[in-house]
C-alpha positions as a Markdown table, in Angstrom:
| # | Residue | x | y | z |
|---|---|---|---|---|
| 1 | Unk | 41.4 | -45.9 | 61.4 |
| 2 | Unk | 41.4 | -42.1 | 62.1 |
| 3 | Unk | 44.0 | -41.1 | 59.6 |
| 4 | Unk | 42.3 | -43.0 | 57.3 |
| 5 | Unk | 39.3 | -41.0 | 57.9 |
| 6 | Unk | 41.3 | -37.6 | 58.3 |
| 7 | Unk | 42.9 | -38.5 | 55.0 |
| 8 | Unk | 39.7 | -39.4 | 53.4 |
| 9 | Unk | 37.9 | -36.0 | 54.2 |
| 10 | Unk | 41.3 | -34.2 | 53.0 |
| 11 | Unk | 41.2 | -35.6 | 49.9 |
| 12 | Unk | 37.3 | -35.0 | 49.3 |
| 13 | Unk | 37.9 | -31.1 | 50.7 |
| 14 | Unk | 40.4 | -31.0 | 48.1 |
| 15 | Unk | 38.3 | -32.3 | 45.2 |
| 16 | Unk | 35.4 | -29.6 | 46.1 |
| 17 | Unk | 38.1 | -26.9 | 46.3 |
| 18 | Unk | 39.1 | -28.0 | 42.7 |
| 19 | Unk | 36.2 | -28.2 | 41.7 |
| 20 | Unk | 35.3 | -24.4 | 43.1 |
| 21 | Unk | 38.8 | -22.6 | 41.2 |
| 22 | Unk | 37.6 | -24.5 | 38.2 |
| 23 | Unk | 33.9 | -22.9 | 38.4 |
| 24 | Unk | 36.2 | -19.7 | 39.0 |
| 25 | Unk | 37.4 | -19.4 | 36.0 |
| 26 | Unk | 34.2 | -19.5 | 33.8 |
| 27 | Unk | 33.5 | -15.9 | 32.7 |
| 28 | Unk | 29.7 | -16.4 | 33.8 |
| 29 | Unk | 28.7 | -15.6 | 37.0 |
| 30 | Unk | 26.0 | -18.5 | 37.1 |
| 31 | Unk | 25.1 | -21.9 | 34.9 |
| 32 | Unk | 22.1 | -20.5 | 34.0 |
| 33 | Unk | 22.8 | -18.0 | 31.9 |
| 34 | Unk | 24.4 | -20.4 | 29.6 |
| 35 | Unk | 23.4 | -21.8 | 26.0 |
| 36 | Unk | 23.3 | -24.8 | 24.6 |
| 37 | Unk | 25.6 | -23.9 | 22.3 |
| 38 | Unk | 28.3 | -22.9 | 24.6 |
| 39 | Unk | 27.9 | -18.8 | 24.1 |
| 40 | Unk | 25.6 | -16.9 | 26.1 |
| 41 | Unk | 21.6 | -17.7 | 26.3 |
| 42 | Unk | 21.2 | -13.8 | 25.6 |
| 43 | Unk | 22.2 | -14.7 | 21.6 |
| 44 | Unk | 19.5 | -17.4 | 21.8 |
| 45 | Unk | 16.8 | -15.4 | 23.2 |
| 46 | Unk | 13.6 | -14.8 | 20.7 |
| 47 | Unk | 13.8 | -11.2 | 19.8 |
| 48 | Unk | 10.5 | -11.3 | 17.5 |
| 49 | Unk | 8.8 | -9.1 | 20.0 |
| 50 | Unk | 11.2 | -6.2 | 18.8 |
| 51 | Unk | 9.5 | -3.3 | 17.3 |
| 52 | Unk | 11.7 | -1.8 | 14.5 |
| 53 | Unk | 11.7 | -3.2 | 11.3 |
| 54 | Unk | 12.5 | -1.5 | 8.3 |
| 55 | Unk | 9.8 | 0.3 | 6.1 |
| 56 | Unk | 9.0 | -2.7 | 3.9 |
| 57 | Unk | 10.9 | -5.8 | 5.1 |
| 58 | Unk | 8.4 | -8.2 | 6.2 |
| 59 | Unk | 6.0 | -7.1 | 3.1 |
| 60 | Unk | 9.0 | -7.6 | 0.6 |
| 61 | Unk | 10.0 | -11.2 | 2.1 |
| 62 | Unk | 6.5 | -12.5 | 2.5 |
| 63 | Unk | 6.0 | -11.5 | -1.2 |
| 64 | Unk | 9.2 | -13.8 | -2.0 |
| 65 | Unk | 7.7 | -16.5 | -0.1 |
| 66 | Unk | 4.7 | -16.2 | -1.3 |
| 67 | Unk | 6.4 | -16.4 | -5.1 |
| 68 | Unk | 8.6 | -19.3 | -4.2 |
| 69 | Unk | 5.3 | -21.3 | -3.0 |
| 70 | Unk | 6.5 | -21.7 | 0.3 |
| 71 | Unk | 3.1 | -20.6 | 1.5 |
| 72 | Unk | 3.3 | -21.6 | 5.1 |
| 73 | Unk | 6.0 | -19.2 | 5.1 |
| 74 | Unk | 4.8 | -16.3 | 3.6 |
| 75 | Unk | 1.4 | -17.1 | 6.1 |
| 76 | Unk | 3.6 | -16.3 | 9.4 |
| 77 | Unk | 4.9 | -13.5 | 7.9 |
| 78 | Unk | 2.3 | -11.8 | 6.7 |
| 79 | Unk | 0.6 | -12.3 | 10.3 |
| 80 | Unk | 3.6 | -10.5 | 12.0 |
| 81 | Unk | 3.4 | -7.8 | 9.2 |
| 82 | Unk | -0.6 | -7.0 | 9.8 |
| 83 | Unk | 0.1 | -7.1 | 14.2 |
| 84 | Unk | 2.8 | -4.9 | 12.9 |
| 85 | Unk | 1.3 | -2.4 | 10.3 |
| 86 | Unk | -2.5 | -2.7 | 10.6 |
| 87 | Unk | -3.1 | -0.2 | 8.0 |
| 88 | Unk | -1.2 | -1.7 | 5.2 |
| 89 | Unk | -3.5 | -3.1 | 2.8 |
| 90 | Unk | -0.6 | -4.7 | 1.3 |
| 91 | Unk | -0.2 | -6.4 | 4.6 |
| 92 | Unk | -3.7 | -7.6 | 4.4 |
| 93 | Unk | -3.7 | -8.4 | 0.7 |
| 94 | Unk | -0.9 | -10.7 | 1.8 |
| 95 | Unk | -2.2 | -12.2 | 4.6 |
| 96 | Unk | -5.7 | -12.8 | 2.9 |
| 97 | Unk | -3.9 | -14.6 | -0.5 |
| 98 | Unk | -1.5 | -16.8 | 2.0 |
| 99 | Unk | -4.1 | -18.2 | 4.2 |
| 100 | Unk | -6.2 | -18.5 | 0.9 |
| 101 | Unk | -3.0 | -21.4 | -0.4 |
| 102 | Unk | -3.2 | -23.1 | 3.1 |
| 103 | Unk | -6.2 | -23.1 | 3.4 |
| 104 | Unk | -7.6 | -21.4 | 6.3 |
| 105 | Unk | -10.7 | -19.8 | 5.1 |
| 106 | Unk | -11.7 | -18.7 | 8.3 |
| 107 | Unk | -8.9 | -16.5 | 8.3 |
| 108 | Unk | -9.0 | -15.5 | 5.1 |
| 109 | Unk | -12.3 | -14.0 | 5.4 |
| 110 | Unk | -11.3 | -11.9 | 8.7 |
| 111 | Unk | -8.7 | -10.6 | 6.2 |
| 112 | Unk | -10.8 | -9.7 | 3.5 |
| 113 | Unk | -13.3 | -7.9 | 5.6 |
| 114 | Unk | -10.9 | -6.1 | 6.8 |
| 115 | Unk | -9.7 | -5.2 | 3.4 |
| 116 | Unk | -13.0 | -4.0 | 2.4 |
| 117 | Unk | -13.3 | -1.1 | 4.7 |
| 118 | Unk | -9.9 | 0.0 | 2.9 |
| 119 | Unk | -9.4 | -1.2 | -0.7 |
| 120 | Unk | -13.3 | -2.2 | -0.7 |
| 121 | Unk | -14.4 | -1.3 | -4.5 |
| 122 | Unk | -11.0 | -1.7 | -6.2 |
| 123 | Unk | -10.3 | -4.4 | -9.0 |
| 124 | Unk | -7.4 | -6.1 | -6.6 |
| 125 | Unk | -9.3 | -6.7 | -3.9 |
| 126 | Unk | -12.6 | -8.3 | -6.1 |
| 127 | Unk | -9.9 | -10.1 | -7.9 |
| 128 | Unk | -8.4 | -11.6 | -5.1 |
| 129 | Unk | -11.7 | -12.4 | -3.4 |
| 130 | Unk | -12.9 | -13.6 | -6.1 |
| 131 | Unk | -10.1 | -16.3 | -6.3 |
| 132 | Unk | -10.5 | -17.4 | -3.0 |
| 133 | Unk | -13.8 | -18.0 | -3.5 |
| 134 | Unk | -12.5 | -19.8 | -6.6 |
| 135 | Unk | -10.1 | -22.2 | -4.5 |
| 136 | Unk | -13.1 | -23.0 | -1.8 |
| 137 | Unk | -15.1 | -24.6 | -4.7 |
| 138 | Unk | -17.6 | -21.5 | -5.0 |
| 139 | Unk | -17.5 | -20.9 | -8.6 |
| 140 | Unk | -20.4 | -18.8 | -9.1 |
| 141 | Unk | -19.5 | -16.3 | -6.1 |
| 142 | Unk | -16.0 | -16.3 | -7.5 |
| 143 | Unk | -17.5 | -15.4 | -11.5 |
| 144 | Unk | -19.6 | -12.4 | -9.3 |
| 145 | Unk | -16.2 | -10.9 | -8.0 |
| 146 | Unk | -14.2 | -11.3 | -11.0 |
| 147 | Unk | -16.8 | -9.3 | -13.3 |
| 148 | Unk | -17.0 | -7.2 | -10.9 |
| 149 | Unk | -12.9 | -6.7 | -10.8 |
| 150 | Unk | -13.4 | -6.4 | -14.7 |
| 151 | Unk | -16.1 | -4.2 | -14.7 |
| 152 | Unk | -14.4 | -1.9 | -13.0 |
| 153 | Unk | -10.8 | -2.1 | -14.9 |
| 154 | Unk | -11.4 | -4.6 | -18.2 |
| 155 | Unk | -6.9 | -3.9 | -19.3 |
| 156 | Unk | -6.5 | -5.8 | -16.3 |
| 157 | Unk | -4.5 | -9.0 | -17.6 |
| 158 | Unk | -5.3 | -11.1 | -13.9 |
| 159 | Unk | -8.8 | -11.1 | -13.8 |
| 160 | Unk | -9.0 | -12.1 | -17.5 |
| 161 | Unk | -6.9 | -14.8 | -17.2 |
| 162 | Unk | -9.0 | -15.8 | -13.8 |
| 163 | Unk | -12.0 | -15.4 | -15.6 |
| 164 | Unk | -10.4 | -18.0 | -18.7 |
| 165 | Unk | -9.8 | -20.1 | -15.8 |
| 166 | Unk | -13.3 | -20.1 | -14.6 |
| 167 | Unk | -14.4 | -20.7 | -18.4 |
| 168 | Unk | -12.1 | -23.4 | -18.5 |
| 169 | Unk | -13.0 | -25.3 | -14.9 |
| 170 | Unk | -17.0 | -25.0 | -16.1 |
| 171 | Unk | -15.6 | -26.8 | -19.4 |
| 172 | Unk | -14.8 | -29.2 | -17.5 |
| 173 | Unk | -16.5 | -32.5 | -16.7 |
| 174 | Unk | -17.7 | -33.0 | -13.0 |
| 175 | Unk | -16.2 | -36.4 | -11.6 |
């Protein structure tokens, strides 16, 4: 009965030893350090916090987004672009026009005020305005910002189409 026990604890000593050279041999130090996917959790860690981008990068893919429809998109990263450069009305311009396609008005109009102490009497930004005003339903606030827009530049080919467009939805019978 005692070598039976004696050769029972052996054999269990001899398992946890094993099982020690095995851990051994990992080249990390601890378990916690690793990924999921079996490299280290350092290539999985989010690095959106980092502060280098280049000049234009964010600007120039949420402008693709924003092209490909893929509004949601083009939302995020227009919001990283303004925390990023809060004096790039191009930023803002983006920002404002994405939340406009989603939806989010309340944003939007953060946007826009913001855009009016920088691009405030400029065809774009009454344009733009104007249009968002156009997709919340407000037609006659979004007719005031697009004359205004073409007051103040009438070659410009957007805001005549826009204004079309608001000829067009008053043409329209109200169901």
């Amino acid at each position: 009965m005692v070598a039976f026990q004696i050769r029972s604890r052996v054999r269990c000593l001899t398992l946890l030893l094993a099982g020690f050279a095995t851990l051994a041999g990992c080249q990390s130090s601890s378990l916690e350090d690793m990924s999921a996917f079996g490299d280290s959790a350092k290539t999985v860690e989010d690095d959106s916090a980092v502060a280098f981008y280049k000049n234009d990068e964010l600007i120039t893919t949420g402008k693709l987004q924003f092209q490909e429809k893929n509004y949601g998109k083009s939302y995020a990263i227009y919001k990283r672009a303004v925390t990023v450069f809060p004096q790039d009305p191009a930023a803002w311009l983006g920002f404002a026009a994405s939340s406009d396609m989603i939806g989010r008005f309340d944003t939007s109009d953060r946007a826009y005020l913001q855009l009016s102490r920088m691009i405030g009497n400029t065809p774009v930004y009454y344009n733009n305005i104007g249009y968002s005003h156009l997709l919340r339903g407000e037609l006659p606030k979004a007719r005031r910002y697009f004359l205004k827009a073409y007051e103040l530049d009438p070659t410009n080919e957007t805001t005549a189409r826009n204004l079309e467009l608001m000829k067009n939805s008053v043409n329209v019978a109200q169901r």
